[in-house]
N, C-alpha and C positions, 0 to 999 in steps of 0.2 A: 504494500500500500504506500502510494506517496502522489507528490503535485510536481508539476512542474515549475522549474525557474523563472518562467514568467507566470505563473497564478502565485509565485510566493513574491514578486516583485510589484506586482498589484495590492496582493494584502498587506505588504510590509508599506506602500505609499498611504493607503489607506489610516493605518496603524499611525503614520509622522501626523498626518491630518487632524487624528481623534485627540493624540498627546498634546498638540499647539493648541485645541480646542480645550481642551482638562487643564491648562496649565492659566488658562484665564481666571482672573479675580472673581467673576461673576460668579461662578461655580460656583465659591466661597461661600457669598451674600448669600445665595441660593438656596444652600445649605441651611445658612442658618436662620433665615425666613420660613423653612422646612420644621426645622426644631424647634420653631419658637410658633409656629402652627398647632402641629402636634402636643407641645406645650401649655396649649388651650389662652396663650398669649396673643393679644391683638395687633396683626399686622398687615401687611398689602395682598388681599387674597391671593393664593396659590393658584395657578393655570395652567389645569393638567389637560392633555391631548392625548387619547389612545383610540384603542379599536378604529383604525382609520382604512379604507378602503384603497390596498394598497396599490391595488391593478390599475386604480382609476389616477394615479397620482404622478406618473411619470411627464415630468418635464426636459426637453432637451436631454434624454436620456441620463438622466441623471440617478438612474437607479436600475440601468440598465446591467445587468452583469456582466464580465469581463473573463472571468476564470473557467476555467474547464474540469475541473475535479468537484464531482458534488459535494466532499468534503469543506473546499476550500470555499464553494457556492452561499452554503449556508452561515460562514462565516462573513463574508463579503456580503451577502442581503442584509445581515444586521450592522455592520458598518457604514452602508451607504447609507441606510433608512436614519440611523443616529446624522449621518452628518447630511444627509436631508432633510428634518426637522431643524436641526442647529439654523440650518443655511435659512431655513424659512421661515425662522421663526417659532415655531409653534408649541408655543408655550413655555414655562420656566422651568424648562429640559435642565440637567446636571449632567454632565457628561465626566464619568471617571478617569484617570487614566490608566488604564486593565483590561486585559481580556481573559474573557473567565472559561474556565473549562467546567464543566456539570461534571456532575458524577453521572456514570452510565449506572441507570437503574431499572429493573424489570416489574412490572407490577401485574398479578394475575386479574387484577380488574375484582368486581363484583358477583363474576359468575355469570351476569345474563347481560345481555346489551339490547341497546333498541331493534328495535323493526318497525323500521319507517318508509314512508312514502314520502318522496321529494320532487316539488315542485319549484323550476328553477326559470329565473326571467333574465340573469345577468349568467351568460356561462363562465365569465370569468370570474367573477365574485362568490364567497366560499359563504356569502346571504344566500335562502331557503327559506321554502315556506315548508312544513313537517304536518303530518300525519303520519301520527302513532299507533303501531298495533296494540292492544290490549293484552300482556304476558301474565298480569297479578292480577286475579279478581277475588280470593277467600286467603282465610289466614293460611291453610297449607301451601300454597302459591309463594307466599312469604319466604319461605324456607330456600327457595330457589336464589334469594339474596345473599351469596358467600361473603367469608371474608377472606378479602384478598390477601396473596404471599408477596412479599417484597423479597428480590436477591438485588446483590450489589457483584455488577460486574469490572471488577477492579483491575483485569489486565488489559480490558478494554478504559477506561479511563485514561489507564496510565499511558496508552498507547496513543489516544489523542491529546494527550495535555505534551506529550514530547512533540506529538507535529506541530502543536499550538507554539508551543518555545522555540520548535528550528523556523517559523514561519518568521516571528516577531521578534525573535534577540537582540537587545540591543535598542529594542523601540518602545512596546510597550511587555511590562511582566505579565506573565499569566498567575493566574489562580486557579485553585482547587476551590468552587463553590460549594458544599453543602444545600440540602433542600431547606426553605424552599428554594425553587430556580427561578420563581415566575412576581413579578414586580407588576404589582396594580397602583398607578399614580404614586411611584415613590417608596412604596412598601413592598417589603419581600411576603412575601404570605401564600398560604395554601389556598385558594379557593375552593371554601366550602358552602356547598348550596346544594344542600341531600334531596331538597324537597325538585331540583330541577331534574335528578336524575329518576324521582321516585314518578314523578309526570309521564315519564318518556316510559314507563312502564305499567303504568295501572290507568292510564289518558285522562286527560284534565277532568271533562265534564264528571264524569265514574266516582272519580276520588272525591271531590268535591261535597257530589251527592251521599257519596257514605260520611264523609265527614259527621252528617244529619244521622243515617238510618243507623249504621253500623263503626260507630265512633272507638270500640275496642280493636278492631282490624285494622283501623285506618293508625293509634296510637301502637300496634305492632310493627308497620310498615316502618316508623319514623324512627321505632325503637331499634329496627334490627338494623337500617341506614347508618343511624347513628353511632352504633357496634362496630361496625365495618369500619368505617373513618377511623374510630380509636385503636381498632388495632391496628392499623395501616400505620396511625401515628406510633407505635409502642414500638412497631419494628423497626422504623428511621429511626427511634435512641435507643435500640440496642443496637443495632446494627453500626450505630456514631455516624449517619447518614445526614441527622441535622445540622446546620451553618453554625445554631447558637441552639442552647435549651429553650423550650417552648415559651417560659417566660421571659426572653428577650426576646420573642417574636410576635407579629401583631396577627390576630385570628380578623380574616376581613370574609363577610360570603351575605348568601340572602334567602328570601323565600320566596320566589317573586309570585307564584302563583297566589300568594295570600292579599295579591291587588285584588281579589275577589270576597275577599273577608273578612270578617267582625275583627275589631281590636283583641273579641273576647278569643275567637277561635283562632287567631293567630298565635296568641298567648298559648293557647291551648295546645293546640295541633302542632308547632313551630319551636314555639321560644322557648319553653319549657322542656323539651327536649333538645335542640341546639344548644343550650347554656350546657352541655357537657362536655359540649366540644369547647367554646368558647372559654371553658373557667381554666383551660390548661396554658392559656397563653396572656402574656403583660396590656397588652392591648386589643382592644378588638375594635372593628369598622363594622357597621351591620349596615345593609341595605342595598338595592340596585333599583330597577325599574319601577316596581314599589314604592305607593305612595304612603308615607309613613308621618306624614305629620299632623294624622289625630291618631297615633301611636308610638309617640314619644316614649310615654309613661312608661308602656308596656315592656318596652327595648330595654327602657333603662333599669327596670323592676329586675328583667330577666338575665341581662347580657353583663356578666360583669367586667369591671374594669372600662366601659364602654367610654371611647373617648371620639369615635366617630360617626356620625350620620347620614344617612344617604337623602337628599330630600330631588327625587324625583322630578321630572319635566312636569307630571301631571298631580303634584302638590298643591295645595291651596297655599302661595305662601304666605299671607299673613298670618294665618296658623304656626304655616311651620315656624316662622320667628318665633312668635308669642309662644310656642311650646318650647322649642331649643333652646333659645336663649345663651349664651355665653357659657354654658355648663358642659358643653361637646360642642366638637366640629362639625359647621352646618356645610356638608360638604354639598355645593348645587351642583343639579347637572342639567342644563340648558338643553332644552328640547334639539337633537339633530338635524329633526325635519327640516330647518331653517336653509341649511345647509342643500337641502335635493328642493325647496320650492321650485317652482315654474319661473319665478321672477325673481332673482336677486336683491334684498334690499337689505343693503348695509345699514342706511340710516333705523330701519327698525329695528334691528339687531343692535344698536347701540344705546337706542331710545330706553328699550325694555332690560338691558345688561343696568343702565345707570339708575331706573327707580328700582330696580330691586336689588342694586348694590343698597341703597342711598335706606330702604324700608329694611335691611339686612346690615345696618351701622355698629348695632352693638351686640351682634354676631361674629363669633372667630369663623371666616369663611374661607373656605375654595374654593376653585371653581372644575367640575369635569365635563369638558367635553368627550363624549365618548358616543358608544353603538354607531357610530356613523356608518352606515349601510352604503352612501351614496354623497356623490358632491356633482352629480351630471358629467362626470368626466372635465369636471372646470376645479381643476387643484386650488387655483386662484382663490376661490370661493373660500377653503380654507384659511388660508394665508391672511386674507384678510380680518376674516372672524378672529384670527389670533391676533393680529395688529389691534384692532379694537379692545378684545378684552384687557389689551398690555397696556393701550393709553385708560380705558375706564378702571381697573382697577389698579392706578396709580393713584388715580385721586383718590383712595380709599385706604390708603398708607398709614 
C-alpha cells in the first residue's frame, strides 16, 4: 500500500496552507470566545456552519481533487473543505495545526438495520426522502435489538498514522485521536439520538400511537436502545479507545420525533431514559430539529449537567428567551430554507438575524446554521448568509 510522489506533494502543499492558516491570532480569540461561551459567559455569539451540501458548493474548482490514491483522497477532501470554509468565510471556523489519525474501529452495529425505501430528487446529494419498513411491532421483536461488539484494529491504525507522518513530516504532526472522532459545532461528542434509530425500525406513525395504547412496549424499546449505547460506551474504556474519560466529554444528541409530543410524554418516553446516557458525561447539548422551548423545564429537570440548548427554526422565540434565559446556551438555529428560497433576499435574512439577536440580549447565544439540504447550486448564497451573520453578531459583543 502507498501514494505516489505527487499525491504526497499535493497533500504536503495542502498541509503548508492549513499551518499559515492555524498559526493566525484569530484562532486564538476564537478559542476563547468558545470557552467563554461554553462558560455560560456573555459574549459575540458563536457562528457555527455545518451539514453543508457539498456537491452543490464547488467554485473555480476549488475542491476539486487532485490525488489518485483513495487513501490520500479522503484526506485531501477534508483539507480543501477546511481551507474552503476558511477562504469563504463561513463562520468562526478554528483551524488546528494537526492532522489527526482515528483509530481504526469495528462496530457490530445493533443487530438489525433499516429497510427502507428511497426516494431521490438531487442524484448527487446524499438528501432523501425514506420510507421505513416496519421490523419491531411487540415486545418479543425487541429482542432483535443486540448489543453491539466493538474491536480495535491497531495494526491497521498504526499502518495509516505512519502514511499520515511520511505524507506531512516536517509540516504538520499527526495524532492519535481517541473517540469520539466526530465534532458537532466545536464539540467532540458521540451523537446520541436512540429514538432516530428506534423510528427507522418500528415507523413513526406505529410508535407514536403505542406511545397511547401500549406505553410498557414502547418504555422497553427505549430501555433496550438505551442498553446498547452503554455498552458500546463501557467497551471504548476498556478497550482505552476514548480521547478523555466520559467526564471531560460533552454528551450532545436528541429526540427529534418528540416535535410531535407533550412536554409530558417527552419526559416520559425520552428524557427519562436518555438521562443514563447523559449522566456519564461533564457536559451535555440536548436538542436538534425539535422545538423545545415550552420544554425547557423538562431538559433541564432530566438532562444533567445541561449547559446547552437547541432552540429550533420552528421555536416560538419569545418563549424560548423567557424560558432559557442566561442559565444554558441558547444555541439558535436559523431556518435553512432561507438559503434554497426561489428569491434570494439578503436584506430579510438580516432584518430577522438582528431582532432576534436584539429580543435574545440577555441570552448566552450561538448561532447554527446547519441541515442545509440545498443553496440552488448558488454557493454565493452561502457566503453571504455568513458575511451577515459576522457583521450582525458583532454588534452583539
Amino acid at each position: 500500500m502507498g501514494h505516489s510522489k505527487e499525491d504526497g506533494d499535493i497533500l504536503r502543499d495542502l498541509g503548508k496552507q492549513i499551518a499559515e492558516i492555524a498559526a493566525m491570532p484569530i484562532n486564538e480569540r476564537r478559542r476563547e470566545s468558545r470557552m467563554r461561551i461554553n462558560n455560560l459567559e456573555k459574549a459575540k455569539p458563536i457562528v457555527y456552519i455545518y451539514e453543508i451540501p457539498w456537491h452543490e458548493m464547488d467554485v473555480n474548482d476549488e475542491l476539486r481533487l487532485r490525488t489518485k490514491d483513495p487513501f490520500c483522497q479522503g484526506i485531501e477532501t477534508d483539507l480543501r473543505r477546511t481551507l474552503y470554509m476558511w477562504k469563504h468565510k463561513l463562520g468562526d471556523m478554528v483551524v488546528d495545526a494537526v492532522v489527526e489519525q482515528p483509530l481504526c474501529i469495528h462496530d457490530t452495529g445493533f443487530g438489525i438495520t433499516e429497510e427502507v425505501e428511497v426516494a431521490i430528487t438531487d442524484v448527487k446529494s446524499d438528501v432523501v426522502s425514506r420510507r421505513f419498513h416496519v421490523q419491531i411491532k411487540d415486545e418479543e421483536d425487541i429482542e432483535k435489538i443486540k448489543m453491539p461488539k466493538v474491536t480495535f484494529d491497531a495494526e491497521r491504525t498504526e499502518e495509516e498514522y505512519r502514511r499520515r507522518c511520511e505524507i506531512f513530516n516536517d509540516v504538520l504532526p499527526v495524532v492519535k485521536r481517541g473517540m469520539p472522532s466526530h465534532e458537532r459545532a466545536g464539540i467532540r461528542c458521540f451523537w446520541f439520538a436512540p429514538w432516530d434509530d428506534i423510528i427507522r425500525l418500528t415507523g413513526i406513525k406505529e410508535i407514536l400511537i403505542d406511545m397511547f395504547r401500549r406505553p410498557v412496549y414502547v418504555h422497553g424499546i427505549i430501555d433496550r436502545m438505551v442498553d446498547a449505547w452503554l455498552y458500546r460506551l463501557g467497551q471504548y474504556e476498556r478497550l482505552g479507545l476514548l480521547q478523555s474519560p466520559p467526564m471531560e466529554l460533552w454528551g450532545v444528541g436528541a429526540a427529534q420525533i418528540y416535535a410531535a409530543a407533550s412536554p409530558e410524554m417527552h419526559e416520559e418516553f425520552a428524557l427519562r431514559h436518555e438521562a443514563r446516557w447523559y449522566e456519564r458525561f461533564g457536559h451535555n447539548f440536548y436538542g436538534c430539529c425539535e422545538p423545545l422551548h415550552n420544554k425547557v423545564d423538562v431538559v433541564k429537570k432530566n438532562i444533567p449537567r445541561l449547559r446547552k440548548i437547541s432552540m429550533s427554526p420552528w421555536i416560538d422565540f419569545d418563549k424560548a428567551v423567557e424560558n432559557v434565559r442566561d442559565e444554558v446556551v441558547f444555541a439558535w438555529k436559523p431556518n435553512p430554507a432561507v438559503l434554497a428560497a426561489p428569491v434570494w433576499d439578503p436584506k430579510a435574512i438580516r432584518e430577522d438575524m438582528e431582532v432576534k439577536l436584539r429580543k435574545a440580549k440577555e441570552c448566552v447565544v450561538e448561532i447554527h446554521m446547519k441541515d442545509i439540504s440545498t443553496v440552488r447550486y448558488q454557493p454565493q448564497r452561502l457566503w453571504e448568509w455568513a458575511q451577515i451573520a459576522a457583521e450582525v453578531t458583532e454588534k452583539y459583543a
